[in-house]
N, C-alpha and C positions, 0 to 999 in steps of 0.2 A: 693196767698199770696206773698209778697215781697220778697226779700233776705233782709240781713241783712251781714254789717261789725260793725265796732268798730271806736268810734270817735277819740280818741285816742292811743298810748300808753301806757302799762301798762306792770311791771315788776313783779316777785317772783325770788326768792331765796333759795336752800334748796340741799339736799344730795342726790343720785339717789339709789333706793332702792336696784336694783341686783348688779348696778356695783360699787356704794358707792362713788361716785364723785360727789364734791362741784358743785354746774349748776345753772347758771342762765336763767329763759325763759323769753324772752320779746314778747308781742301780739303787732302786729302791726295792723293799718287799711289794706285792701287790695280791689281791685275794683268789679265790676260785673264783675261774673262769672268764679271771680278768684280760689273759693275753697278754702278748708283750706290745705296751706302748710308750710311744714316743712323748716327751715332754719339752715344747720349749719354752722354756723360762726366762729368756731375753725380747721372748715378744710381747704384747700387752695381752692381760688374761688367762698369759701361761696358756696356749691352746694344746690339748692332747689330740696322737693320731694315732691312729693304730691299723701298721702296716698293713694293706691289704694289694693282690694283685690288681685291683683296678685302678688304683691310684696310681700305678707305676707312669711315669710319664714314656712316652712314645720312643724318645732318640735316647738311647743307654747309648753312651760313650765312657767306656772305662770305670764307670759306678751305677750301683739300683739307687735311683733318684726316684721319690714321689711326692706328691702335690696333693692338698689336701684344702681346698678354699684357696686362700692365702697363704696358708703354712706350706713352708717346704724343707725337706730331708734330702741330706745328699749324703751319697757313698754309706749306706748304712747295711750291706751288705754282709761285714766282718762283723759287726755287732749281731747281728741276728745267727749268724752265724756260730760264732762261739753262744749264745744262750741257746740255740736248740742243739748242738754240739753237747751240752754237758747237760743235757736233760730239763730248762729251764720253762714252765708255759706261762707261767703268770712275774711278770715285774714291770715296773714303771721307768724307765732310760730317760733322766734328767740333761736338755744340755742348752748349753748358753748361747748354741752357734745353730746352724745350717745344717753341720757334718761334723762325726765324731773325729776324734784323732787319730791318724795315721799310726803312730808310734810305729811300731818296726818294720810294719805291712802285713803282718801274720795277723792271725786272731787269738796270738800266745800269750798279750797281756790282757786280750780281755778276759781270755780264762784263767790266769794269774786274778783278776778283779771278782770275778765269781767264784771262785773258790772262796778267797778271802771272806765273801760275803755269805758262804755258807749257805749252797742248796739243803735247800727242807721240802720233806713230803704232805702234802695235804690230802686230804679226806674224799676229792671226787675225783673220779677216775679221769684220765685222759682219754682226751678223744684221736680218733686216729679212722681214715681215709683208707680201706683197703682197693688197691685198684685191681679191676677184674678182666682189663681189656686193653690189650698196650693201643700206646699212643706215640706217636710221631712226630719232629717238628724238623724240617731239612731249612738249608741258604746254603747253595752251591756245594761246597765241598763240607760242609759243615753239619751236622745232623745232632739229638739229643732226641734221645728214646727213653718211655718209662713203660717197665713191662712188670707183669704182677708176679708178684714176691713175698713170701713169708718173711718178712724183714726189714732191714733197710739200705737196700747196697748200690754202691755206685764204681761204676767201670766207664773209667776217662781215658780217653788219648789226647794229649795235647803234642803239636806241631807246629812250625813255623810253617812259612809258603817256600824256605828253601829246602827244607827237612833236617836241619842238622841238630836241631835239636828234640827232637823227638819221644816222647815218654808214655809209658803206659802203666796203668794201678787200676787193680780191682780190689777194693773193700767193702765188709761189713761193716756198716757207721753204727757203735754206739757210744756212749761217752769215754768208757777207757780207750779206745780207740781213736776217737777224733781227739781226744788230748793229746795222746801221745804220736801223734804219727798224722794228722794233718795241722792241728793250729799252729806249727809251729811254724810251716810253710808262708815265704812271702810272695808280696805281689811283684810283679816283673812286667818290662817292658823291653820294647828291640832298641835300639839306640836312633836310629833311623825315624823312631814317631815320636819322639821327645820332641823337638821340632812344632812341630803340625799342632800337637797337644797344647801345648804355651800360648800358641797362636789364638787357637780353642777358646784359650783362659781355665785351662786347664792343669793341675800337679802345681797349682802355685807354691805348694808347701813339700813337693817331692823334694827328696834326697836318696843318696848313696845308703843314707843311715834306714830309709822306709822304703827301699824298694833294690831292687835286683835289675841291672842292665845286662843286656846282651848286645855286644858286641861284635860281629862274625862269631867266630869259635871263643872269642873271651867273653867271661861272666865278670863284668864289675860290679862289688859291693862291701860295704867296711868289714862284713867279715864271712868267712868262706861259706857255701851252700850246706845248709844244715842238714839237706838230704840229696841222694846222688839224684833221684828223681823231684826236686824241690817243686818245678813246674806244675806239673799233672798235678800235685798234692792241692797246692792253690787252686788250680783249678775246681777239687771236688769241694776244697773250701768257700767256692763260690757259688756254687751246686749247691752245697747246703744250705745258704744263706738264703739265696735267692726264691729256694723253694720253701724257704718260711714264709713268702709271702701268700700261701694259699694259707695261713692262720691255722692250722690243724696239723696236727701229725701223718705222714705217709707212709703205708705199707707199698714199696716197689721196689722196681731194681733198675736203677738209670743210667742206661749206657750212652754214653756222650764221645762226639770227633769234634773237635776242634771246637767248641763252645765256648760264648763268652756270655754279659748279661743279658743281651737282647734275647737271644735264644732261649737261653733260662727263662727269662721272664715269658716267652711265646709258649712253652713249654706249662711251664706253671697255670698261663691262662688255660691251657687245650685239658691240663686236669681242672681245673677248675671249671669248666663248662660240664665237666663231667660229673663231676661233684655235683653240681644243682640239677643236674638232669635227670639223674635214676638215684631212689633210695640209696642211702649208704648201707650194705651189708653189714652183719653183725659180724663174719667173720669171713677171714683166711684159710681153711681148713690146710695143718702141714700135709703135706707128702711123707710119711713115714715108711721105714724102711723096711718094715713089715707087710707093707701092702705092696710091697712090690713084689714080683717075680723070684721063685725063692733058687737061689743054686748056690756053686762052691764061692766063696769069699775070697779064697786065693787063684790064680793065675798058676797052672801046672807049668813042671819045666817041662813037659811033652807037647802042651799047647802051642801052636802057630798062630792061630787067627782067634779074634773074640766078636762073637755075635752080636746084637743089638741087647739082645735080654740080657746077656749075660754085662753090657757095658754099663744099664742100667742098674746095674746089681754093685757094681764098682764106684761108679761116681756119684755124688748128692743132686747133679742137675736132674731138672725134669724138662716137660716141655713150658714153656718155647726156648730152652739156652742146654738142649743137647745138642754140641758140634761134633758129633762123631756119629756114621750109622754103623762102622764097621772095623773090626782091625782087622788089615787083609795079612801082614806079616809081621809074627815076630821074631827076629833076628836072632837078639840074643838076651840077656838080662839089663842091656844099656841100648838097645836100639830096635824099634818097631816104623811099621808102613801102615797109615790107616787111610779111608775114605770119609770124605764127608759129601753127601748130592744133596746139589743146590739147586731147591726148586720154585715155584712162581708162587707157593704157599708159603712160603715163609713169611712168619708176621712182620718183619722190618723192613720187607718188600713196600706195604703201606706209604712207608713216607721217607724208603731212603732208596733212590727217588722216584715221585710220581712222574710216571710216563718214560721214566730212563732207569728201572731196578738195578741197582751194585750193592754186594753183601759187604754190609761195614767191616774198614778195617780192623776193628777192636775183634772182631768174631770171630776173624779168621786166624788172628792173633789167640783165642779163647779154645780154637781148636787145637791147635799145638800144646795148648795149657793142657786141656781134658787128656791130650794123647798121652806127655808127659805124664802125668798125674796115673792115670794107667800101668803106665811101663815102671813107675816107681813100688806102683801098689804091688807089682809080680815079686816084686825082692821080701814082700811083708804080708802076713795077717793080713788082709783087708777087715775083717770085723773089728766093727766097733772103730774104724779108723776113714777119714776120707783125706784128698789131695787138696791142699788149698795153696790157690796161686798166689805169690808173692811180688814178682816185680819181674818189668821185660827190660829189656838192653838192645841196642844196636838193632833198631826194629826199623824194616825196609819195605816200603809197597812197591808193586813194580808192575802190576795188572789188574785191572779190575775184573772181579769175578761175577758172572753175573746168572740168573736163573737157566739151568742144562747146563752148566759146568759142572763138574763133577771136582772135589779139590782133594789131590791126595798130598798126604800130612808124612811128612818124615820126622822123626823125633828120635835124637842120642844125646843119652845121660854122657854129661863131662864131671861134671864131681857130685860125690855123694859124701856127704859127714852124716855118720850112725846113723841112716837109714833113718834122717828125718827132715835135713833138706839137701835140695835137690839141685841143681843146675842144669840146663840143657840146651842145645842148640836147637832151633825147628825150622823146616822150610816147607810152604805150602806151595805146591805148582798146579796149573792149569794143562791138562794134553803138554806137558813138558815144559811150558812156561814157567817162569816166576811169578809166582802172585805175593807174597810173601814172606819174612825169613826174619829172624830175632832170639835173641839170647835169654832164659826167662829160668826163673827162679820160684822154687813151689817147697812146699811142707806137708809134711803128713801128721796130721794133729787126732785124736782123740773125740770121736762124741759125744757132745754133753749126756750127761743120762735122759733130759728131755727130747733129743730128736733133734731131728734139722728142719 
């Protein structure tokens, strides 16, 4: 794939969230191979920097802050964001301050700004990071994993510490994509660290108008939640940004609990040691559907149970992100029983956590999705068709599952519109326990004619 600058220039305007100063950012064109850098032009000599994970300063509280000699950048997180969001590698980010402006807290007007400014293709190819060996970064309950991926996907839960607000999203990030369905998403805080923040010297320039309060069960903000999951969306909108700071494009697939900058940034360093440590591969080679195991594409109505080969044959996962070894019963055309055994090999064993193993809760969540996804695919064709997860609801942990558990998966379809999306309830239990249970939403889409 190409690089990409910007045809033009293109300006915004607006207040800077922590330090509360008026700032202009202007995006310039910039050349091959130039990267996205930073300009400031209110300090003498206009000094440039260009973001990189070392620079990041140590204590991330609520923004990716870095240091560069004397120059410093603050909350540049949503800018970097929206430009590798909409496919951007090479431009120069003009600003007269410390930290870009806040404006609504999404990254909606800066991709509103690069539009305007009109991406353009250039002549050398982009560079792009295949990773070949997940990697790990845990803080208590908190974890971010990047596991290798034909692509570029990210699977977030975010959570408060009382769980009432709770969210989960797994996407494919590519530009029509992250425009539409993450920059729109804003930044949020609990009502309760407003406070502590200020104290900080911190959100000098927060508002009702740049950001999203939560209040026990009320959300305050001047205007209603642009998405029912608005949360979790932010989240991978920070996920994105933050992992612009390894300077290159990444092939993986980053599944994230409860994450904020630090971790990202911890995260970013652990590929980036990886990066300099072993040649970068030429490639990713896909998993095509060819080479897999060949048998029937649809699910009989005489069938009860579906084997591992045969699940392989159904779903697009491979290894390391099959959650299913077995479907031990099918009910009916709306309701199946499957298993998934959890063992001491699993690769997110690694780093979630050293010395104390629990299967993250996004997976187990991920099993009910694969199940789901299955028991939809019985009503249809499966060739040339796969199940792709859409959104969870009302999602409860309630046991920690940990290697020799064994977790079986209940899954009943509750609404189906023309057998293309899905709705369904799922619950994973332990030897009869709850471990846990959520409302989750999937699609049955069409494969490109290239493969997955």
């Amino acid at each position: 794939m190409k690089q990409r600058t910007i045809l033009r220039e293109a300006s915004t305007h607006g207040k800077a969230l922590h330090t509360g100063q008026e700032v202009t950012l202007t995006l310039k064109p910039a050349p091959e191979n130039h990267g996205i850098v930073f300009r400031r032009v209110d300090l003498y000599g206009k000094p440039e920097v260009k973001p990189a994970i070392e620079l990041v300063n140590e204590q991330l509280v609520r923004s990716t802050d870095i240091t560069a000699g004397h120059t410093k950048l603050h909350t540049i997180e949503h800018v970097l964001s929206a430009l590798v969001g909409c496919g951007v590698d090479n431009v120069i980010v003009e600003l007269n301050a410390s930290e870009p402006p806040i404006l609504d807290g999404s990254a909606k007007h800066f991709v509103n700004l690069i539009q305007r400014a009109e991406p353009v293709e250039q002549e050398a190819e982009r560079e792009v990071f295949v990773l070949q060996d997940p990697i790990s970064v845990t803080d208590g309950n908190r974890s971010i994993i990047a596991l290798p991926y034909d692509g570029f996907k990210v699977t977030c839960t975010s959570a408060d510490d009382r769980g009432i607000h709770t969210q989960h999203l797994s996407l494919d990030i590519d530009p029509e994509t992250y425009i539409a369905d993450i920059a729109p998403a804003r930044t949020f805080t609990v009502y309760e660290d407003i406070e502590p923040l200020l104290k900080m010297g911190k959100i000098q320039g927060g508002s009702l108008d740049s950001a999203i309060v939560i209040k026990g069960n009320q959300i305050l903000s001047k205007e209603p939640l642009r998405f029912e999951d608005e949360f979790v969306r932010h989240k991978i909108l920070d996920i994105v940004g933050d992992l612009a700071l390894l300077g290159t494009r990444l092939k993986a697939h980053i599944v994230a609990v409860r994450t904020g900058h630090k971790l990202n940034a911890d995260l970013s360093k652990a590929i980036y040691a990886r990066m300099r440590a072993k040649p970068e591969p030429k490639a990713l080679e896909p998993i095509r559907r060819d080479r897999r195991p060949k048998g029937p594409r649809i699910i009989g109505p005489d069938e009860t149970e579906v084997m591992i080969r045969r699940i392989l044959d159904m779903l697009p996962h491979a290894y390391p992100f099959v959650m299913i070894d077995r479907v031990t019963k099918i009910v009916s055309d709306t309701e199946l029983f499957a298993i998934k055994n959890v063992t001491i090999n699993e690769p997110f064993f690694v780093g979630h956590y050293p010395g104390n193993p629990v299967m993250p809760g996004v997976l187990q969540i991920e099993s009910i999705a694969q199940a789901a996804g299955i028991l939809m695919l019985r009503q249809v064709d499966a060739e040339g068709k796969v199940a792709l997860f859409m959104s969870a609801d009302r999602v409860k942990f309630r046991r920690a599952v940990v290697p020799g558990d064994r977790l079986d998966i209940h899954v009943k379809l509750t609404k189906v519109r023309g057998k293309r999306i899905a709705v369904c309830e799922g619950v994973c239990t332990v030897e009869g326990q709850l471990a846990c249970s959520g409302e989750l939403m999937f699609t049955i889409m069409d494969i490109p004619e290239e493969g997955l």
